[in-house]
VMD Tcl script that draws the C-alpha trace (Angstrom):
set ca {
  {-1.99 -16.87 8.18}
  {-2.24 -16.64 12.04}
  {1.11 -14.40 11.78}
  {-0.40 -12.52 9.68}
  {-3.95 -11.78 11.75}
  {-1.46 -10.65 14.55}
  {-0.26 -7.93 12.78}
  {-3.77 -6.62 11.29}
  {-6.34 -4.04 13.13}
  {-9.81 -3.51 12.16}
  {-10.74 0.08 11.56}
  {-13.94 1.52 12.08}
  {-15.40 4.82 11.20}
  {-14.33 5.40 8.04}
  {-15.97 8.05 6.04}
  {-17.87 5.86 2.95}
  {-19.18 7.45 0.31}
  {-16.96 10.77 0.57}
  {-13.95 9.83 -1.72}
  {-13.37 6.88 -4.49}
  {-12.09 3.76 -2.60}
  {-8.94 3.77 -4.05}
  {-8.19 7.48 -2.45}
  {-9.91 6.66 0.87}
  {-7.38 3.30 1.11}
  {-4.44 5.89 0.12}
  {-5.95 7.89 2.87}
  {-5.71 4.96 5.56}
  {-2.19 4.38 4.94}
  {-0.64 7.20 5.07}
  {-2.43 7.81 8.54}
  {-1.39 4.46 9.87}
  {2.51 5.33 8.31}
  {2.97 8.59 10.34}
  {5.19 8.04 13.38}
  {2.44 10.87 15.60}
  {0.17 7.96 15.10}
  {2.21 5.26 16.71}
  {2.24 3.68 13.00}
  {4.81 1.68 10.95}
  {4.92 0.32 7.56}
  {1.66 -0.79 5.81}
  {1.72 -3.87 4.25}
  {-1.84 -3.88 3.17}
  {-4.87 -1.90 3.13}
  {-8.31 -3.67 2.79}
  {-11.07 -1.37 1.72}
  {-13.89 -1.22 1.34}
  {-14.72 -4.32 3.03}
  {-18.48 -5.99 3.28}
  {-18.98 -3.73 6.31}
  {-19.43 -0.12 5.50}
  {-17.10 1.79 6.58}
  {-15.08 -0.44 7.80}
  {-11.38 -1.26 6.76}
  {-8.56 -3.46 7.63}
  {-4.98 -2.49 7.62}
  {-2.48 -5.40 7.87}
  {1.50 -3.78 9.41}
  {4.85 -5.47 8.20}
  {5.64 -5.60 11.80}
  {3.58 -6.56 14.92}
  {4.87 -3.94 17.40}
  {3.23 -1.67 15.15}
  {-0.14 -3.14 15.95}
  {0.89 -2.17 19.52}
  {1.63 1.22 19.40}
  {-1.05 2.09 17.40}
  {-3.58 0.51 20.04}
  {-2.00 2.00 22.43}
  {-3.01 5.72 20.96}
  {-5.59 7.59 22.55}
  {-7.67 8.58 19.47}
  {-7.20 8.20 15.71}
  {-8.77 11.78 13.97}
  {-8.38 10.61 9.65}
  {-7.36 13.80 8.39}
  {-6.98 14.77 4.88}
  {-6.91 18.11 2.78}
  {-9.63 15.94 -0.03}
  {-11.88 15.37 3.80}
  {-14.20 17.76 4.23}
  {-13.59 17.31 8.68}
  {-11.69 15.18 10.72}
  {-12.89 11.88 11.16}
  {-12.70 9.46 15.12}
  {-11.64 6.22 13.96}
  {-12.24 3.20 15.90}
  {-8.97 0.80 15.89}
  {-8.92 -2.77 17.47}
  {-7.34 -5.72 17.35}
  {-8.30 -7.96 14.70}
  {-9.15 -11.60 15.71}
  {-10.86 -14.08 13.09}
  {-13.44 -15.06 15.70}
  {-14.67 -11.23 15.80}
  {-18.38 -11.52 15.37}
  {-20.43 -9.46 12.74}
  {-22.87 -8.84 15.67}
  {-19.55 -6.88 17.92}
  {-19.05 -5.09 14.84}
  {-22.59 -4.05 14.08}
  {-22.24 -2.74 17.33}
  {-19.50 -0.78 17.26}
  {-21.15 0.80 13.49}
  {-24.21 1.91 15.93}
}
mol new
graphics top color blue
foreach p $ca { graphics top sphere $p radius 0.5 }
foreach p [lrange $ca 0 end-1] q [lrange $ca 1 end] { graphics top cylinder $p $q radius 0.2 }
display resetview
C-alpha cells in the first residue's frame, strides 16, 4: 500500500457534472498517458471521489508521478469538453487533510 500512495497524484479541478463519470475517468487517463504531459501508464483512475471534482490517478511507475509534477500546468482537453479545463495535480499523501483540500476546491 505505501508503494502504491507513491505513485498516485490527487487531481483537482475536474469538470463534475459535464460528462458521465465513466467518460470523464476515460478523459483523465488519456491526459495523464500523453508523453506532452510528462505522463506514463495509468494504472488506475479513481473518479468521482467523495470530493467533487476531485480525482485520483494511481501510475504503474513512480517517475511518472515526477514528471508530471514537474509540468507547469495541466489544461484537460477533450473534443466532448465544452473549454479547456486548469487542473490542479499534487502529490498524494494519506495524511492530506480534507480541510487542504477544501482549500484548494475554493
Amino acid at each position: 500500500q505505501a508503494a502504491r500512495s507513491t505513485r498516485t497524484i490527487v487531481i483537482a479541478g475536474v469538470p463534475a457534472g459535464l460528462l458521465q463519470d465513466e467518460v470523464m475517468a476515460d478523459i483523465l487517463t488519456i491526459h495523464f498517458q500523453m508523453s506532452r504531459n510528462n505522463g506514463g501508464d495509468v494504472e488506475e483512475v479513481t473518479y468521482p471521489t467523495r470530493k467533487r471534482g476531485v480525482a485520483y490517478i494511481t501510475f504503474e511507475d513512480q517517475e511518472v508521478v515526477e514528471s508530471v509534477l514537474k509540468k507547469d500546468q495541466h489544461l484537460l482537453q477533450d473534443k466532448r469538453l465544452p473549454r479547456h479545463y486548469p487542473l490542479t495535480v499534487t502529490r498524494y499523501c494519506d495524511n492530506v487533510s480534507s480541510s487542504l483540500i477544501d482549500l484548494i476546491m475554493l
